[in-house]
N, C-alpha and C positions, 0 to 999 in steps of 0.2 A: 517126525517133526524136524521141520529143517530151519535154521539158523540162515537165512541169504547174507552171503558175505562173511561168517564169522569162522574166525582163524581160532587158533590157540592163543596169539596173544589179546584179542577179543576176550577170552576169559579169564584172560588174567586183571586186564584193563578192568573187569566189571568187577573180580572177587576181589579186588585192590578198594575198592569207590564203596563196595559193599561191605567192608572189613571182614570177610568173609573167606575160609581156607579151600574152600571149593563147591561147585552145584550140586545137586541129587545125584544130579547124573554122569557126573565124573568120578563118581563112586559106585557109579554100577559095575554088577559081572563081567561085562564086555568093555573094554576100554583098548580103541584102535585108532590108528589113523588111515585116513584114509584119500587116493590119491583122483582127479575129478579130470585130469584129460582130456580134450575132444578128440573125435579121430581128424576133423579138421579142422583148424585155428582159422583165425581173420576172420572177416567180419562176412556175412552173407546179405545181400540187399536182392530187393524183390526184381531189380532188371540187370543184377551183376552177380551172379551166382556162382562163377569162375576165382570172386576174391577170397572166396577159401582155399584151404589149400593141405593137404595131411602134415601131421605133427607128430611126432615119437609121445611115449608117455613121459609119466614124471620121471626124472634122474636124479637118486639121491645122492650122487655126488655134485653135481652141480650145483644141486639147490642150497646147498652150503658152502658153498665157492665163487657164485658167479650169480651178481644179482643181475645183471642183466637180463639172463638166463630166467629169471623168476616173473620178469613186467613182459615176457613177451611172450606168446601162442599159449595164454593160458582160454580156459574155459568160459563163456560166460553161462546165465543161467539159465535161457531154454535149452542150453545143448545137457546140459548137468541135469537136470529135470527130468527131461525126454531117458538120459540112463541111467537115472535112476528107477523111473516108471516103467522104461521096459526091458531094462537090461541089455541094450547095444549103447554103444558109443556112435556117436553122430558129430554133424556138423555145427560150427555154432550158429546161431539164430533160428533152428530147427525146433519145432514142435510135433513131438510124435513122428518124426520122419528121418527116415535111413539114410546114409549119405550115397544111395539113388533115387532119394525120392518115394523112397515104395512106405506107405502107412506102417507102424509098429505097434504093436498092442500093449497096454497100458496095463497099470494097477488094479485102474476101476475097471476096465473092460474084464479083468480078472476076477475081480470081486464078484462084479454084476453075475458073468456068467456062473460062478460058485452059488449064486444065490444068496449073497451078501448085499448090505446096504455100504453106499460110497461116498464118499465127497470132499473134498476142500476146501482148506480154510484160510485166510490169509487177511497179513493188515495193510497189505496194497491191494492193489486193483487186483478183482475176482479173475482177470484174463490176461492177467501180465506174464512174464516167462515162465513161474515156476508153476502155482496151479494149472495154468494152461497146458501144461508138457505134463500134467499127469491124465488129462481130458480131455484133450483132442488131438487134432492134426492140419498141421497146417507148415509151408515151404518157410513160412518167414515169421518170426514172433511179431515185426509188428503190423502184422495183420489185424488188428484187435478186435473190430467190426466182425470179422467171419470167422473169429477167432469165439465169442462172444456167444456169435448164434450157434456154435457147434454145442459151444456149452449148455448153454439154456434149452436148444430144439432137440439137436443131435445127439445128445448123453444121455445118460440113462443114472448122473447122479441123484442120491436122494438129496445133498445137501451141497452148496454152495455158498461162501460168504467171502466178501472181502471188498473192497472200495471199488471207487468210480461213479459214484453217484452223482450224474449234470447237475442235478437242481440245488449243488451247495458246492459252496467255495473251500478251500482248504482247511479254513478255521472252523468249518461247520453252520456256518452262515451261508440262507437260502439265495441265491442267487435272483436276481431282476434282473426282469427281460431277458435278453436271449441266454439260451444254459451255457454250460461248460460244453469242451466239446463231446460227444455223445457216443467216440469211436469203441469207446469199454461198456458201453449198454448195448451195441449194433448200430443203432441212431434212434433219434428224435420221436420218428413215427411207431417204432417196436418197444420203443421203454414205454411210451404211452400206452399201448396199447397192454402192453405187460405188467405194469401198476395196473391199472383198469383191472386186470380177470385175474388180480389176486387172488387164488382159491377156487377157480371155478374154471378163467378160461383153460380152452385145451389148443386152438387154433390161432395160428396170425398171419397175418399178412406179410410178407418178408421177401424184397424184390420182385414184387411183381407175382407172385405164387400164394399160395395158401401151407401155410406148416403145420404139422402137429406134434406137440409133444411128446416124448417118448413114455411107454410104461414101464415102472422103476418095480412093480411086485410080482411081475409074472402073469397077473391075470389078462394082460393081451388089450388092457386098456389104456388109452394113454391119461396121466397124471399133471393136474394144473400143480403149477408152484404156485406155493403163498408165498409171498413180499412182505418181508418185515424191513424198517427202514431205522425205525428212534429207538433210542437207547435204552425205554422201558419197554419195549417189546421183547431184545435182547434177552432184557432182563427177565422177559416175564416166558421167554422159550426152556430156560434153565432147569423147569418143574413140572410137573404135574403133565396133562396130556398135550400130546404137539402134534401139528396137520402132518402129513403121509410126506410132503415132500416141502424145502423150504430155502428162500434164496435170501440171504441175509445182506442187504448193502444198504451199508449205516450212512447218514446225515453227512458225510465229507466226501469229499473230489479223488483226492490221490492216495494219500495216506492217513491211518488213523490221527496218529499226531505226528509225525514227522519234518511234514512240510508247513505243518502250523508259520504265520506272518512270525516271525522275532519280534521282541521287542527292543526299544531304539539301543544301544548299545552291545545286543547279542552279537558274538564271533563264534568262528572256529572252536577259540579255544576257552568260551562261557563253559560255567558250570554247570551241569543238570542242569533241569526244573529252573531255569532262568526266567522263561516265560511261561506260564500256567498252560496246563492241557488243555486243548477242546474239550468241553463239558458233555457237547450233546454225545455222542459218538461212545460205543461199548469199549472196555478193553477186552485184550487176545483172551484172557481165564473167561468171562465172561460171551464172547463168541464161542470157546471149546464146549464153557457149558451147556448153551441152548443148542448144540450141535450135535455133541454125546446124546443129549436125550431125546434127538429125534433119530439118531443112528444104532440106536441101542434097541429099538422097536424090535428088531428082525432077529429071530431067535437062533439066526444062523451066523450071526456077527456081522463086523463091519470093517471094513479100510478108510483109514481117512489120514488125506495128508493135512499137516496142521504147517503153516510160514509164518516165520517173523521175519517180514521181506524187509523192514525199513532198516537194520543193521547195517543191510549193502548202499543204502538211499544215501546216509549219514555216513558212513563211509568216502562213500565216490564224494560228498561234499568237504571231508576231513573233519566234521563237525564233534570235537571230543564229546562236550556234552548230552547231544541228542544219541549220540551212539550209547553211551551209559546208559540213558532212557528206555531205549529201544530194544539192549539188551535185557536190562532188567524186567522189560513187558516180557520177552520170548520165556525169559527163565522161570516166571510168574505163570506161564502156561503150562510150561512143562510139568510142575508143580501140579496145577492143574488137575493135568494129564494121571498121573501117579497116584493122587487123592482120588482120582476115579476108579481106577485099576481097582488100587486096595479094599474101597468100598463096595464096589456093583461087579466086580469082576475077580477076576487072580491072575498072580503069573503063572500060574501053569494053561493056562490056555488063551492072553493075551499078550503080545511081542509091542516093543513099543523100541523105537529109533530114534535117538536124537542126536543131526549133523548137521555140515554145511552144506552147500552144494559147492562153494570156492571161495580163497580168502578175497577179504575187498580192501584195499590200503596200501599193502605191506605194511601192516602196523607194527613198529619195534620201538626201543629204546631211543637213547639219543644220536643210534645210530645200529645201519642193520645188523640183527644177530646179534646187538647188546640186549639185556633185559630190560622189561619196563619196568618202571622206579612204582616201587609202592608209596605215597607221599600220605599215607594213611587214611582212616575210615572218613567217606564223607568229601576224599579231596581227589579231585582228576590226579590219575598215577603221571609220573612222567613217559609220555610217549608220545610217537612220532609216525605221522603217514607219510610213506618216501613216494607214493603214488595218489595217484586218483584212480586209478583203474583196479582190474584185478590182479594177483597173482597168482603161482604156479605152486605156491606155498601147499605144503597138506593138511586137511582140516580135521578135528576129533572125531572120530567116530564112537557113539555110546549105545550099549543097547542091554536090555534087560527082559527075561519073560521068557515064552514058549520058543523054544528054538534058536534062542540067541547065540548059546555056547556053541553054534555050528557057522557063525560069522568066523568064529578062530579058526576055522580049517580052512576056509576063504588067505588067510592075511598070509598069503607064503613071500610076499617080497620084503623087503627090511632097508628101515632106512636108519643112518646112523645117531639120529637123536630122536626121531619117534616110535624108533622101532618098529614092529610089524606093523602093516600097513595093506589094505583093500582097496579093489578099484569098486569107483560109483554101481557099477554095472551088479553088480553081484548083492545089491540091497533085494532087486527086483529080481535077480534068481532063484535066491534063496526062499524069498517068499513065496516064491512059485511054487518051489519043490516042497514047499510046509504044507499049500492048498491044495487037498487031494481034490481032484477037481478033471469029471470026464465030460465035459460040455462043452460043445465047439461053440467058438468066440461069435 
């Protein structure tokens, strides 16, 4: 479960507003931090590939000394995504690609081959940085179009969910006349066609070619996705029996709520819930649950990465309010998450992670490396974003369950106020070395 954008002071911001002394999961067995580096910083663009460039890792003495040092060569999150999914460090705006270019194999390509059920969940876009970078491959995250159809054609997930839906506007309002733009479905003519063979088709038409579906159970067949879109659907995936394979993208554009209109007087620094949610649209606990119960099918287990991407959204805008929001959705999952463990599962044979991929703000006090003010339950704490971008900052690492206690023999670096401390890369090794697994990818 990844947190996009959330620091340590993110959790404080939230257990300050929550009156609240800490998550579930800062009181799990494994409590690390952990450090999210690219192997190359700067920006990567589809006809300037050259503006990246290599970067040392974190430095814990600088990162307490020089903030300068913090706003610049940090990570963004396909590159964070990409190592977490496959354990190399890459460049940033990389999906699933090596800083040569050569394909990296994933989570789910892991899973898959083990004979596991897979997939992604997310309250942005199905094919934004971070899911993307546990399911495909591609030179540039925003390729989102071929990004898109790797997901849906090319993968072999049972389960996919998360925004982008043309035919509604942010607020979850149906959109007239011409859609949104279409580049996080593929386009126009393949969402149609893919609503259309909810459940049935296997084939589409996609540049000029014929595609088929991939088969997600072994038997050599390929498997239609069912499309579910409205929030009783969601709702009604959570129970009882569910279709073989399922692509979840609810009634809104970008974000579940996130990017919702304000209403006339909201700022930066409005309080929560200033403007009322999207109604139509699931939340995160309720997309985990219809997600669990169609991944839970397969007797041999499942991986699934779980995002609460909108944290980093309301962040990069400084938006105090909507960040409380957005965290309290994530942590509401994680929850979730746990309530399932205990009930249909155990920790001795399910591992469950919950981190960032990189801070988003530098969120601090009234000033950096001061604390945030607790101003009590119910009221924004007193804090401060000294950025819009990301930092270099290091983000919590939590984990609990089968094999956790072998994350500590991971965290040999040490930094002076978070102490032991793990690189991104070794989430996805470790997992590796957990799945006994003799099947070439």
């Amino acid at each position: 479960m990844i947190g996009d954008g959330v620091g340590y002071n993110h959790y404080a911001a939230a257990n300050y507003y929550l009156g609240t002394a800490s998550q579930v999961q800062e009181r799990f067995p494994v409590r690390l931090a952990m450090a999210h580096s690219p192997a190359k910083a700067g920006e990567y663009t589809a006809g300037n590939p050259a503006s990246n460039y290599y970067v040392p890792g974190y430095n814990p003495a600088k990162a307490w000394t020089d903030t300068a040092y913090l706003k610049h060569n940090f990570s963004e999150s396909a590159a964070a995504a990409t190592a977490m999914a496959t354990g190399v460090k890459t460049y940033n705006g990389s999906i699933g690609m090596s800083v040569d270019h050569d394909s990296l194999v994933n989570l789910v390509q892991w899973a898959k081959a083990a004979g596991k059920s897979a997939g992604v969940v997310t309250t942005v876009e199905f094919a934004h940085a971070t899911p993307a970078g546990f399911v495909a491959h591609n030179l540039w995250r925003g390729n989102y179009a071929r990004i898109a159809a790797e997901m849906l054609i090319d993968s072999r997930c049972d389960v996919i969910m998360g925004c982008g839906n043309p035919m509604y506007d942010n607020n979850g309002n149906p959109v007239t006349g011409k859609w949104n733009n279409t580049k996080y479905v593929v386009d126009s003519g393949f969402w149609s066609q893919f609503v259309a063979g909810s459940g049935s088709r296997v084939s589409f038409e996609l540049n000029g070619k014929i595609k088929k579906v991939q088969d997600v159970d072994g038997d050599r067949k390929p498997d239609s996705w069912t499309v579910i879109h409205s929030v009783d659907d969601f709702r009604a995936l959570q129970s009882g029996k569910t279709p073989k394979r399922v692509l979840g993208c609810p009634e809104v554009f970008e974000t579940l709520q996130q990017e919702r209109t304000g209403q006339q007087g909201e700022t930066m620094d409005s309080e929560p819930y200033t403007t009322p949610f999207n109604k139509s649209v699931p939340t995160l606990p309720e997309m985990i649950g219809g997600a669990l119960n169609v991944l839970d099918n397969n007797p041999k287990g499942f991986f699934v990465m779980i995002e609460g991407g909108a944290p980093d959204w309301a962040s990069h805008s400084n938006q105090k309010g909507r960040l409380i929001e957005e965290l309290t959705g994530f942590f509401d999952g994680v929850n979730t998450v746990i309530d399932w463990v205990d009930k249909n599962s155990s920790w001795d044979e399910t591992l469950l992670v919950v981190t960032g991929d990189h801070e988003t703000g530098f969120l601090w006090g009234s000033q950096p490396f001061i604390p945030i003010t607790d101003n009590g339950k119910g009221k924004l704490p007193g804090m401060v974003f000294f950025t819009k971008e990301h930092s270099n900052s290091l983000v919590p690492f939590f984990a609990r369950g089968a094999g956790s206690e072998l994350f500590n023999n991971d965290a040999d670096e040490h930094d002076s106020i978070r102490g032991p401390f793990i690189q991104n890369t070794e989430i996805a090794q470790l997992i590796h070395f957990l799945w006994p697994n003799k099947t070439k990818h």
